[in-house]
Backbone as a printed PyTorch tensor [residue, N CA C, xyz], in Angstrom:
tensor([[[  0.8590,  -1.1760,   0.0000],
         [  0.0000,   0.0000,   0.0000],
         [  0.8980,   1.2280,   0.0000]],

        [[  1.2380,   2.0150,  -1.2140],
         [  1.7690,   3.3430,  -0.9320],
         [  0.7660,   4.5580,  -0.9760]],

        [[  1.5480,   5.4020,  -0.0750],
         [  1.0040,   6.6600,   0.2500],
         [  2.4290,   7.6390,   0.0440]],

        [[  1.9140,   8.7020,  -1.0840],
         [  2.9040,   9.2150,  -1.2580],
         [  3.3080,  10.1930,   0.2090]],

        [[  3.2310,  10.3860,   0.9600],
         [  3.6510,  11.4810,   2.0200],
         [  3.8390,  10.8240,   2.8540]],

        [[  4.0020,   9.4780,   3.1000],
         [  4.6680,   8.5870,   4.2370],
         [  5.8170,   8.0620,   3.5990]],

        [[  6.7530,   7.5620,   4.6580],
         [  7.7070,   6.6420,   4.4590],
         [  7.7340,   5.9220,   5.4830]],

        [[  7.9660,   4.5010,   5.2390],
         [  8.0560,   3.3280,   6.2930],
         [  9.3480,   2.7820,   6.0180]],

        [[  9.9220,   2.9120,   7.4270],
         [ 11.7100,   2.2970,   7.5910],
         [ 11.4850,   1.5300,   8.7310]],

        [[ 12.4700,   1.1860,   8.9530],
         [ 12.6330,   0.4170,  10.5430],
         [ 12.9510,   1.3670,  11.3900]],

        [[ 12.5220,   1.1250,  12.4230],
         [ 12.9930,   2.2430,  13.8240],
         [ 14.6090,   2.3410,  14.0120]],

        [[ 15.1700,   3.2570,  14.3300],
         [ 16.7200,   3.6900,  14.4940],
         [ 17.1120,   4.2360,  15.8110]],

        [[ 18.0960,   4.1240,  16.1180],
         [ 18.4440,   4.6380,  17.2090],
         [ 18.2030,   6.1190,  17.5450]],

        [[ 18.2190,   7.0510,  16.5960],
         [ 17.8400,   8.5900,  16.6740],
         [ 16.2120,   8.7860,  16.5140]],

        [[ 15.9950,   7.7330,  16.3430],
         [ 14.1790,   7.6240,  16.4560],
         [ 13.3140,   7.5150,  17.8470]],

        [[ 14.2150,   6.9330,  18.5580],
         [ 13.6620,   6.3820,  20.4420],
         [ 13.1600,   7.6990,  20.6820]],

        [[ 13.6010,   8.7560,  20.6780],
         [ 12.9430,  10.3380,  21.3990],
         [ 11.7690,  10.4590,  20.9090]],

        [[ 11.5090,  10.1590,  19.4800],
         [ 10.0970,  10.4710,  19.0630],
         [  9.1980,   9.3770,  19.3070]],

        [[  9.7550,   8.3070,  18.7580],
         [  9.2100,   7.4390,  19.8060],
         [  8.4340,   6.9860,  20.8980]],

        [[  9.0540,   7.5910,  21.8890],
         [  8.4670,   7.6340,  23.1130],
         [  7.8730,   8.4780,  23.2670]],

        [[  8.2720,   9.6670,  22.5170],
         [  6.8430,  10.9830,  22.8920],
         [  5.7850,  10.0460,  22.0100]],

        [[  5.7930,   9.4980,  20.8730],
         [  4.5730,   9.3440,  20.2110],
         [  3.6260,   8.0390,  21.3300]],

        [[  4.6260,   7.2610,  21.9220],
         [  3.9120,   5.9100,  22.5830],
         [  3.3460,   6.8220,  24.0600]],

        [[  3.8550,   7.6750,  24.4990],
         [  3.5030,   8.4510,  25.8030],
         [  1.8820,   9.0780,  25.8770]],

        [[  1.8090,   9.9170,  24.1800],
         [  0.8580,  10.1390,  24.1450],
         [ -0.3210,   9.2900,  23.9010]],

        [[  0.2170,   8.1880,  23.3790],
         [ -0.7030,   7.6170,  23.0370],
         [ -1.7710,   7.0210,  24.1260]],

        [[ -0.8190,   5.7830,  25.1430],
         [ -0.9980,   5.4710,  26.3210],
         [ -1.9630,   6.5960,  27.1080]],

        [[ -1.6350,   7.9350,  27.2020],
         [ -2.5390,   8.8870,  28.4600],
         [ -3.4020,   9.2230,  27.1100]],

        [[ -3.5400,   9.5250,  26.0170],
         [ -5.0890,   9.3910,  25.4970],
         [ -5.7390,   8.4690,  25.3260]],

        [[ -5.5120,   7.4160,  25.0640],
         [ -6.4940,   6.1690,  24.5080],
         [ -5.8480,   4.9210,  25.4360]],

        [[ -6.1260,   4.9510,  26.5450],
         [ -5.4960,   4.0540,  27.8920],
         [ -6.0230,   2.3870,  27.5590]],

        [[ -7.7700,   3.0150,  26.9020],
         [ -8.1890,   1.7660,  26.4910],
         [ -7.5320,   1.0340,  25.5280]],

        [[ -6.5900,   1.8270,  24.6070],
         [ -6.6480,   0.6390,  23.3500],
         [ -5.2510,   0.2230,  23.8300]],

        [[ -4.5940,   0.2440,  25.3690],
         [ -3.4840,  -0.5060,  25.5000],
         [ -3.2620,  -0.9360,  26.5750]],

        [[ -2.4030,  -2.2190,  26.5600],
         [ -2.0780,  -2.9700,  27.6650],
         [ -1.2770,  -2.3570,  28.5960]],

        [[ -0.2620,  -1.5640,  28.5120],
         [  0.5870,  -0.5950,  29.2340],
         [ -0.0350,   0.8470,  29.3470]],

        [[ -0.1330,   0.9680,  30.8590],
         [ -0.4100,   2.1400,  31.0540],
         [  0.3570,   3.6100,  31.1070]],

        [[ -0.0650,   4.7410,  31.1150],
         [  0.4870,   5.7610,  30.6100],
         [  1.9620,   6.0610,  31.8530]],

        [[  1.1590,   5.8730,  32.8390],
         [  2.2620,   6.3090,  33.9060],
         [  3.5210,   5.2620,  33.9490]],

        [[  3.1020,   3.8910,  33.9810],
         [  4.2840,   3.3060,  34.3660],
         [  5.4840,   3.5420,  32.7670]],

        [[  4.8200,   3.8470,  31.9190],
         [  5.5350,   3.8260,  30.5730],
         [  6.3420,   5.3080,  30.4240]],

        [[  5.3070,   6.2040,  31.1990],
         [  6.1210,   7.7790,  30.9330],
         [  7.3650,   7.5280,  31.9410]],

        [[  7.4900,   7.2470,  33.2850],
         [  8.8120,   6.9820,  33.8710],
         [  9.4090,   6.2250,  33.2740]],

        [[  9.2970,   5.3930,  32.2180],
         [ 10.4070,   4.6890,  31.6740],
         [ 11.4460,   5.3410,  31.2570]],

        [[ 12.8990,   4.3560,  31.4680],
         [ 14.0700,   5.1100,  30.5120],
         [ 14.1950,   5.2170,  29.5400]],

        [[ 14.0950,   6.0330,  28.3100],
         [ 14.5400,   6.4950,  26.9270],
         [ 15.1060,   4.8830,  26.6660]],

        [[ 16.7380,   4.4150,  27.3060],
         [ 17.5970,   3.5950,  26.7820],
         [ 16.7750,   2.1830,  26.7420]],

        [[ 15.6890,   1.8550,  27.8220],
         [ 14.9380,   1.1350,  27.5660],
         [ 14.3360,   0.3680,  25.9060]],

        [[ 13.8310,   1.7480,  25.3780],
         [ 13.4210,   1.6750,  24.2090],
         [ 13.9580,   0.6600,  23.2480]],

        [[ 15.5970,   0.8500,  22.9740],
         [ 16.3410,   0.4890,  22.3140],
         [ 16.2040,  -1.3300,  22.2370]],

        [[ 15.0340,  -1.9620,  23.1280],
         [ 14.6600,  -3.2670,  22.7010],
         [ 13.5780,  -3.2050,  21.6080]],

        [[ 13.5540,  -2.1920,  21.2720],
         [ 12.2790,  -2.1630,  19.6400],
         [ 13.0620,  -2.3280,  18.7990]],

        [[ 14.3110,  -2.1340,  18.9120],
         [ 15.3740,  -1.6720,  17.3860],
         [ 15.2600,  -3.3360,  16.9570]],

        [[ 15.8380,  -3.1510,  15.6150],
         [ 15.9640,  -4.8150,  15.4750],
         [ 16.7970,  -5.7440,  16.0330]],

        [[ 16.6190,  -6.8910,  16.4490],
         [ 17.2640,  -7.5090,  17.4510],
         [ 17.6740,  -7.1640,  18.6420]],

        [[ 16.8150,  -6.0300,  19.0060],
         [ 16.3200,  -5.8770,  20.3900],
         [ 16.1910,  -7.4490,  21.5160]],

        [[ 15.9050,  -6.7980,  22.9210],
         [ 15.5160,  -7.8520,  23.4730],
         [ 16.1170,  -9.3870,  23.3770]],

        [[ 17.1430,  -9.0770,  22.9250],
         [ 18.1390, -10.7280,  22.9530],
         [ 17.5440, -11.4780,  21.6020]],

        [[ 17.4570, -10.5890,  20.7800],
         [ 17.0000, -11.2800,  19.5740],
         [ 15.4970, -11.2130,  19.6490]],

        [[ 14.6350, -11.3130,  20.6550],
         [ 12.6790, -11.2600,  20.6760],
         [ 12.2790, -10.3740,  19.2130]],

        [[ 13.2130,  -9.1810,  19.4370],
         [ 12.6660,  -8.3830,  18.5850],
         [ 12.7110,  -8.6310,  17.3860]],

        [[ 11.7160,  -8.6830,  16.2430],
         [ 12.6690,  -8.6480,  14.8210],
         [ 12.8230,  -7.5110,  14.2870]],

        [[ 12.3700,  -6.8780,  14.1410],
         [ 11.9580,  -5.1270,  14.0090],
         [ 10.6280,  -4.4970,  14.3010]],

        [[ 10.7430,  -3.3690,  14.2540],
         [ 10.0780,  -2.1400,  14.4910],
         [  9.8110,  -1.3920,  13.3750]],

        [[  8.5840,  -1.0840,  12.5200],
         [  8.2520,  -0.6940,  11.6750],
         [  7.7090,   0.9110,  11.9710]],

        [[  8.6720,   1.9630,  11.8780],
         [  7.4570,   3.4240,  11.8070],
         [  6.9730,   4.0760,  10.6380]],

        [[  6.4990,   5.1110,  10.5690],
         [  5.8600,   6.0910,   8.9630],
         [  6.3730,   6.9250,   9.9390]],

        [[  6.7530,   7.7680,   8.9720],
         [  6.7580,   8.7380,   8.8310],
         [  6.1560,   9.9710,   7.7630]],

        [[  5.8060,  11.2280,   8.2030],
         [  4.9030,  12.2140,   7.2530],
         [  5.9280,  13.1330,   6.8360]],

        [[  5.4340,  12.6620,   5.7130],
         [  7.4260,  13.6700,   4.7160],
         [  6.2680,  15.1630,   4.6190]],

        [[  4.7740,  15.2720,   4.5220],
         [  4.0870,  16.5250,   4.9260],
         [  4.6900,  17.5030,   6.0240]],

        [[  5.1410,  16.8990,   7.0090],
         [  5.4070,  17.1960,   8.5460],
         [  7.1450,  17.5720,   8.5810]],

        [[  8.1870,  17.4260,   7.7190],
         [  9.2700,  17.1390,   8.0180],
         [ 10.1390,  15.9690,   8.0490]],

        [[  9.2640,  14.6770,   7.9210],
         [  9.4380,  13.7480,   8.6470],
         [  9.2620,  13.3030,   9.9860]],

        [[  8.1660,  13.8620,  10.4920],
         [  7.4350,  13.7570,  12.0580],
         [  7.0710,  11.7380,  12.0090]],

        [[  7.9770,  11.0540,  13.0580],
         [  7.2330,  10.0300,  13.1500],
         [  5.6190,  10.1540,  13.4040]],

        [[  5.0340,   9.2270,  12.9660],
         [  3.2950,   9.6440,  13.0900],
         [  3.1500,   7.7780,  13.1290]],

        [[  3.8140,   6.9120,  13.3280],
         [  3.1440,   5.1920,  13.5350],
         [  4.2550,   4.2110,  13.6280]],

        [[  3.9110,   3.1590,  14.5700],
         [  4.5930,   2.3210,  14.4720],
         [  4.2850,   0.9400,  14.6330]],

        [[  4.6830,   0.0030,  14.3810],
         [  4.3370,  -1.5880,  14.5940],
         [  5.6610,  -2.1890,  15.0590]],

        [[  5.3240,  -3.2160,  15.6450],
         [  6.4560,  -4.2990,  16.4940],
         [  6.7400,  -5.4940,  15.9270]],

        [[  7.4740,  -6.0760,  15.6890],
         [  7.3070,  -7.8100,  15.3630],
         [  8.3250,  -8.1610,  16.2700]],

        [[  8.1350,  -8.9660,  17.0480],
         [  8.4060,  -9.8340,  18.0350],
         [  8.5280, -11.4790,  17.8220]],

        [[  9.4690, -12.1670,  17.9500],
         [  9.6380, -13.4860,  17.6860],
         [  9.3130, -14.1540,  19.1940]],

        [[  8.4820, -15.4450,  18.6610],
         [  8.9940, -16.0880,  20.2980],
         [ 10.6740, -16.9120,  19.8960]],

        [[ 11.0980, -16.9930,  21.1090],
         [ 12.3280, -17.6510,  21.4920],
         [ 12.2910, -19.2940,  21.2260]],

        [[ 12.0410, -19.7800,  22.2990],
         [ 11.6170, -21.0130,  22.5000],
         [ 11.0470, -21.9170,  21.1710]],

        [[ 11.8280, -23.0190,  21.0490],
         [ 12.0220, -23.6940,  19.7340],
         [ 10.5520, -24.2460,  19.2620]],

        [[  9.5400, -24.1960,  20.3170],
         [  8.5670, -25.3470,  19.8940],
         [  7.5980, -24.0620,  19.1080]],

        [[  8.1120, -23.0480,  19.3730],
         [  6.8000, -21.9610,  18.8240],
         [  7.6280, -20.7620,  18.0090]],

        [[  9.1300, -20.8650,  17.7520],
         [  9.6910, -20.0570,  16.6800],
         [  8.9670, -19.6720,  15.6800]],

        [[  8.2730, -20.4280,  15.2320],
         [  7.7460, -20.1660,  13.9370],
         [  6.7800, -19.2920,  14.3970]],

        [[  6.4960, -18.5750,  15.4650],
         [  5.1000, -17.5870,  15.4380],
         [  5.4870, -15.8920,  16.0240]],

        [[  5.0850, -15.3610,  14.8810],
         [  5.4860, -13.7830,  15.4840],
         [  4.4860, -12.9140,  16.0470]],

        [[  4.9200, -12.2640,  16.9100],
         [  3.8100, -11.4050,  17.3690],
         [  4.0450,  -9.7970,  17.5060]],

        [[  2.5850,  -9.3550,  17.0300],
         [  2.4820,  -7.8830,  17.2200],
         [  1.9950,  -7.1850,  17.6450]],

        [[  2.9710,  -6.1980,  18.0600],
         [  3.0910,  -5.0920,  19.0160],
         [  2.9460,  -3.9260,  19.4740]],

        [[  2.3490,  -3.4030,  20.0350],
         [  2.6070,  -1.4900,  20.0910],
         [  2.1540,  -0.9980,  18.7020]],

        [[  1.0450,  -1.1980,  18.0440],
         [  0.4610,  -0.3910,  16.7000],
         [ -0.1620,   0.9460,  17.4070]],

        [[  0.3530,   1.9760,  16.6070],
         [  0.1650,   3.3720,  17.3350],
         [  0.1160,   4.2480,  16.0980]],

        [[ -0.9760,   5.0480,  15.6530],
         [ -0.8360,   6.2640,  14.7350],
         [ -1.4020,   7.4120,  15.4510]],

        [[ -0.4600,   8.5390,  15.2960],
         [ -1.0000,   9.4060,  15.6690],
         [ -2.3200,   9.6990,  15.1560]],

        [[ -2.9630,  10.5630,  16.2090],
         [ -4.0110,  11.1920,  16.5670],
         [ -4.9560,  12.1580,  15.5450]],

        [[ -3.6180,  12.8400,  15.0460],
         [ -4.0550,  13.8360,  14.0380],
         [ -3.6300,  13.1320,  12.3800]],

        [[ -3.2770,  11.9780,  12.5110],
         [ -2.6970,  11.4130,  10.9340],
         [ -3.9990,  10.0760,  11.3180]],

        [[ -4.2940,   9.8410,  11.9940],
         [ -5.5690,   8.4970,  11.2620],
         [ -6.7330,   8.7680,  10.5840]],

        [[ -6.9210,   7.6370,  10.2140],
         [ -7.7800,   7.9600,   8.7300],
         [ -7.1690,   7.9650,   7.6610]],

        [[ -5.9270,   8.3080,   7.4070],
         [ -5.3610,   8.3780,   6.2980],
         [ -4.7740,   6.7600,   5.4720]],

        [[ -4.6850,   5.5440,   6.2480],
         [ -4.2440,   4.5270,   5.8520],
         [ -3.0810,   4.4670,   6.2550]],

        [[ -2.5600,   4.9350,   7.6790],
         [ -1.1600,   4.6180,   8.1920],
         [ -1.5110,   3.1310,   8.7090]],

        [[ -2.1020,   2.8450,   9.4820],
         [ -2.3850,   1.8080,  10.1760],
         [ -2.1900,   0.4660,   9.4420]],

        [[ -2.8080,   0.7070,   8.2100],
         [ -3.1590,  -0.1570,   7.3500],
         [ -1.6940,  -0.5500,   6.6530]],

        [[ -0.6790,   0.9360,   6.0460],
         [  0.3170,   0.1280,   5.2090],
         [  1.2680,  -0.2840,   6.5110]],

        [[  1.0480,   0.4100,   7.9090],
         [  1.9180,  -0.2160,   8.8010],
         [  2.1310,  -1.8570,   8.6090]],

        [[  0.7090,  -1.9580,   9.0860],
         [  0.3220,  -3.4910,   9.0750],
         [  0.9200,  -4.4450,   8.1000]],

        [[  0.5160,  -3.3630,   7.0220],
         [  0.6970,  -4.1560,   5.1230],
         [  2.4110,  -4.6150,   5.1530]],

        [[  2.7740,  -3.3560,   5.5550],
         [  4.4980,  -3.4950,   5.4840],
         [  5.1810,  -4.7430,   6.3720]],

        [[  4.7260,  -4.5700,   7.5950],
         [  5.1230,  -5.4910,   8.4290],
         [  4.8570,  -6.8230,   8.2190]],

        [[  3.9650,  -7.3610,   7.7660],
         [  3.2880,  -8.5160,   7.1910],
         [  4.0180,  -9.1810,   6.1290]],

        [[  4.2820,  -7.9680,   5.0530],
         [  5.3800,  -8.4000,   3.9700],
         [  6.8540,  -8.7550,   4.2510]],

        [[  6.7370,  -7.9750,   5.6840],
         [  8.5680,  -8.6430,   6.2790],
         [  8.6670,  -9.5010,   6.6670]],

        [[  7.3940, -10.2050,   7.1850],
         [  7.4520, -11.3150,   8.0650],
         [  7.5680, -12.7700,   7.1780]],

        [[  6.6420, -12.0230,   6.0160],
         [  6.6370, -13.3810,   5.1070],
         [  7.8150, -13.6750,   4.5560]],

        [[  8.8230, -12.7900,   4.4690],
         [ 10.4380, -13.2300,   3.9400],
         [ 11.3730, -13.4980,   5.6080]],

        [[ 11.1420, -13.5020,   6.5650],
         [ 11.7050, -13.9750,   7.6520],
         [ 11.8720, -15.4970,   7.8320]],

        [[ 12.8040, -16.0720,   7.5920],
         [ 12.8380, -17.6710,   7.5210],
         [ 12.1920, -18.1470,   8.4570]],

        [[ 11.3660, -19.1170,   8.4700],
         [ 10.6620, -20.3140,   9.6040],
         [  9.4090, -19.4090,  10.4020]],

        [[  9.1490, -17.9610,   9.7080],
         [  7.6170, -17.4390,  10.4080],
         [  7.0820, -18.3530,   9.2880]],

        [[  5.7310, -18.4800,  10.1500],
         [  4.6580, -18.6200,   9.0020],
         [  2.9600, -18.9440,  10.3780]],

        [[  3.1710, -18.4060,  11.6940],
         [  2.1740, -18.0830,  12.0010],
         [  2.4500, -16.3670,  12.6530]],

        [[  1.3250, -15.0130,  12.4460],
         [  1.6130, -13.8710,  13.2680],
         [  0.3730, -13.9550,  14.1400]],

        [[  0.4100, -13.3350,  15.1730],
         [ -0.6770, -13.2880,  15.8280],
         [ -0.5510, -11.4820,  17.1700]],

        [[ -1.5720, -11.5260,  17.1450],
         [ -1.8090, -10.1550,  18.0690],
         [ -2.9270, -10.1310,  19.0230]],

        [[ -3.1510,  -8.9880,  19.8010],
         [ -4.2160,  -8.7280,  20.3890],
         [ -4.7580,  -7.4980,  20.3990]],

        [[ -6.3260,  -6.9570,  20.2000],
         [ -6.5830,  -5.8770,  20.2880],
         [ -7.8780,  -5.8070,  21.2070]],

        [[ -7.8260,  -4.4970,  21.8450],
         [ -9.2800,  -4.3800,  22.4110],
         [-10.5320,  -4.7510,  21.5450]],

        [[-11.4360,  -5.1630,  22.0040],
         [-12.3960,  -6.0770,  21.3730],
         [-13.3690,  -4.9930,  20.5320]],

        [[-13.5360,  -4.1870,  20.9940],
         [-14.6600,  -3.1850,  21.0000],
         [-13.8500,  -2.1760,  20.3550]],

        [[-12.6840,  -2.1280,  19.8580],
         [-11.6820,  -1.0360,  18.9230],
         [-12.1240,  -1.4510,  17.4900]],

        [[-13.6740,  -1.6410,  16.5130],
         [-13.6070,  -1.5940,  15.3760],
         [-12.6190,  -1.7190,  14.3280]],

        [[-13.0420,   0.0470,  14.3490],
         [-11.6010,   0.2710,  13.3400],
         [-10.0430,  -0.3770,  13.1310]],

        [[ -9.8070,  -0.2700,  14.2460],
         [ -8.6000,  -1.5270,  14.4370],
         [ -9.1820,  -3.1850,  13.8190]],

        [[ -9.7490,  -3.9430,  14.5830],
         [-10.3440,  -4.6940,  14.4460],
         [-10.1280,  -5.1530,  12.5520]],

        [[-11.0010,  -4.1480,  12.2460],
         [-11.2270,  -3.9450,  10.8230],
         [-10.2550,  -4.0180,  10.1250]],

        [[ -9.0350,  -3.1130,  10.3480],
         [ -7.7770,  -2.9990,   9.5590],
         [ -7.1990,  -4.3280,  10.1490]],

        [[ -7.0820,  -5.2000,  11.2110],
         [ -5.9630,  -6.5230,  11.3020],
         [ -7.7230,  -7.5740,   9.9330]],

        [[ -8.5120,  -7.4270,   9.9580],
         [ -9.4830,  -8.5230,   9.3050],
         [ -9.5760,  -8.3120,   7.5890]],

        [[ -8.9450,  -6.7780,   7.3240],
         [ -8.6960,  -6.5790,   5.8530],
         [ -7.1720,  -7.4430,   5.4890]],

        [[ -6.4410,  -7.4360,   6.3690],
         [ -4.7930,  -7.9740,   6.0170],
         [ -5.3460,  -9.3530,   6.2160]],

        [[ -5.9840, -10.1510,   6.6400],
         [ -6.2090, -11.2360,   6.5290],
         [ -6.3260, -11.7690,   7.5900]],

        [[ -6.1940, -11.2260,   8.9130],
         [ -6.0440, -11.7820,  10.4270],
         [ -7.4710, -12.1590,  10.7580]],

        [[ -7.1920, -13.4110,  11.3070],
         [ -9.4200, -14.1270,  11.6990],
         [ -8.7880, -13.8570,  13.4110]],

        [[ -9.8190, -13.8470,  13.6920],
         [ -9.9170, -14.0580,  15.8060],
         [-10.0910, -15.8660,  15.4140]],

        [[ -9.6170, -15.7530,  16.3440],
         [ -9.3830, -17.4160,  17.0330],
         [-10.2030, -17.1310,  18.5960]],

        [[-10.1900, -16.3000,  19.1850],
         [-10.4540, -16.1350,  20.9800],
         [-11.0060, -14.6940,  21.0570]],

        [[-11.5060, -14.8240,  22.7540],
         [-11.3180, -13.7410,  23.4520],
         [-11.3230, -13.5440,  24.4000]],

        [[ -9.9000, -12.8510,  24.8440],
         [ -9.9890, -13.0390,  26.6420],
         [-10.8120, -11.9690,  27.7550]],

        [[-11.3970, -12.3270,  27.8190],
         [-12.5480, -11.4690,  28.5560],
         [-11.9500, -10.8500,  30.0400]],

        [[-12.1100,  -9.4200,  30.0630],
         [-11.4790,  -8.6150,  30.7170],
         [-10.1600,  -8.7920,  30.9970]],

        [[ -9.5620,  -8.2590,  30.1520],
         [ -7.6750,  -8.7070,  29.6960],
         [ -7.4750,  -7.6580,  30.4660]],

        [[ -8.1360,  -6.2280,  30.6670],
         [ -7.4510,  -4.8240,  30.7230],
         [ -8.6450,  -4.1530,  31.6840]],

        [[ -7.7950,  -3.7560,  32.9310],
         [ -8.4740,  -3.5130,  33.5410],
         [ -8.3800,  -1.5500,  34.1700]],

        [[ -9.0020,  -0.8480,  34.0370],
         [ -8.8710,   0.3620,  33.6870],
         [ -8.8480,   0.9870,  34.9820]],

        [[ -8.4210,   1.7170,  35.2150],
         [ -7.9770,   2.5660,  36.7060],
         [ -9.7550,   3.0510,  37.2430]],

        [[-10.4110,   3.0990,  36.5140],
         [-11.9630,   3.2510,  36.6260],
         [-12.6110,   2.5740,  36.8760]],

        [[-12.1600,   0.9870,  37.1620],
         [-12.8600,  -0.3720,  37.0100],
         [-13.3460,  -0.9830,  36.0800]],

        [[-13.7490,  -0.7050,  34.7430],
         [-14.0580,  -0.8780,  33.8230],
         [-13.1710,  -1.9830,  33.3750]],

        [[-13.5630,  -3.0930,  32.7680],
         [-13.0020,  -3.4360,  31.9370],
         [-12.9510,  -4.1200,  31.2730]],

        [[-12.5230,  -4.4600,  29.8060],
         [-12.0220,  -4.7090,  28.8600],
         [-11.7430,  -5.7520,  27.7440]],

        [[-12.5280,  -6.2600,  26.9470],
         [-11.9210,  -7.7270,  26.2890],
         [-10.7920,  -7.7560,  25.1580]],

        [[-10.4200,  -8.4680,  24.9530],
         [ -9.0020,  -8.7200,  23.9860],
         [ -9.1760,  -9.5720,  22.7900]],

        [[ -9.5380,  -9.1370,  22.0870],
         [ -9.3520, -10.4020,  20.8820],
         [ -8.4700, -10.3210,  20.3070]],

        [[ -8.0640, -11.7510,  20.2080],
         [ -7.1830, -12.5670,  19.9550],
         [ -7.0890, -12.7200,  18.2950]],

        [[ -6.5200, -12.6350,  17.7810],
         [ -6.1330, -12.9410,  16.2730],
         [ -5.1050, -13.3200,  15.6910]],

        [[ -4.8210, -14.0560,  14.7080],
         [ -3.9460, -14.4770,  14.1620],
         [ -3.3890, -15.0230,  12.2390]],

        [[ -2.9360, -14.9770,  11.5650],
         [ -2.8980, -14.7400,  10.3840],
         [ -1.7090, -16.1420,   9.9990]],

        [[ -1.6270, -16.7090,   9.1880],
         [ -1.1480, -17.8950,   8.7460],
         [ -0.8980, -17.9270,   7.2780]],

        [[  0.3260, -18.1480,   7.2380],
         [  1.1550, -18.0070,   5.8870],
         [  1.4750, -19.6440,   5.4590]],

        [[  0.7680, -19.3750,   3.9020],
         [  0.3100, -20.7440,   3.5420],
         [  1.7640, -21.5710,   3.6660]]])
């Protein structure tokens, strides 16, 4: 999916600052659509970050997919995670992570070539061939964009996320399989 006024690279080390402002905000506006909450994530360390880069995390990581808006300067405005498991009996399954578009750029189809892009990396990654994620149940639009790339729900874990309000939350479960 191209969009001429984005560019999608892998996350970089001079990227973590924006980064984290973009995941900070995200977390204290839309608390619902994530598993990590705003506070314990805003005290985090910057150097922390640096397990998104690729081969982050002792290898977990495989990369980190952002856009950027060449409109903006190049303002990061999205990002996606791919995450490997470790452990030999389930290598073959990747999982994803931290999908975040800014606030003032959705709608436009970031979400979507995020997804699109990341999907296409995974399928040239030797020995993936299951991805799987989780999203708030009741997040549509999301919803919608992992069921256009091809992702079915398999589950749902009923009240995954539990909200400083009491409220809370289901998770569906999804997953996508490369023939």
């Amino acid at each position: 999916m191209a969009l001429p006024d984005l560019q999608l690279r892998s996350l970089v080390e001079t990227d973590l600052l924006a980064y984290k402002a973009l995941r900070d905000r995200m977390l204290a506006d839309f608390p619902e659509s994530f598993t990590s909450d705003a506070e314990t994530e805003r005290n985090r360390d910057l150097a922390s970050y640096r397990s998104r880069l690729s081969g982050g995390a002792a290898g977990g990581t495989l990369f980190t997919v952002v856009a950027l808006d060449r409109r903006a300067g190049g303002r990061l405005v999205g990002a996606l995670t791919a995450e490997r498991e470790a452990r030999q009996k389930v290598h073959h399954t990747a999982h994803l992570v931290g999908m975040m578009v800014a606030p003032d750029c959705q709608g436009r189809g970031i979400g979507r070539a995020l997804l699109s892009e990341t999907v296409a990396r995974l399928r040239t990654e030797p020995g993936i061939s299951l991805v799987t994620l989780s999203v708030t149940a009741d997040n549509l639009p999301a919803v919608r964009v992992y069921e256009r790339c091809g992702f079915e729900r398999y589950g749902c874990l009923r009240g995954a996320i539990r909200l400083p309000d009491g409220r809370e939350l289901d998770k569906a479960l999804m997953s996508l399989r490369f023939a």
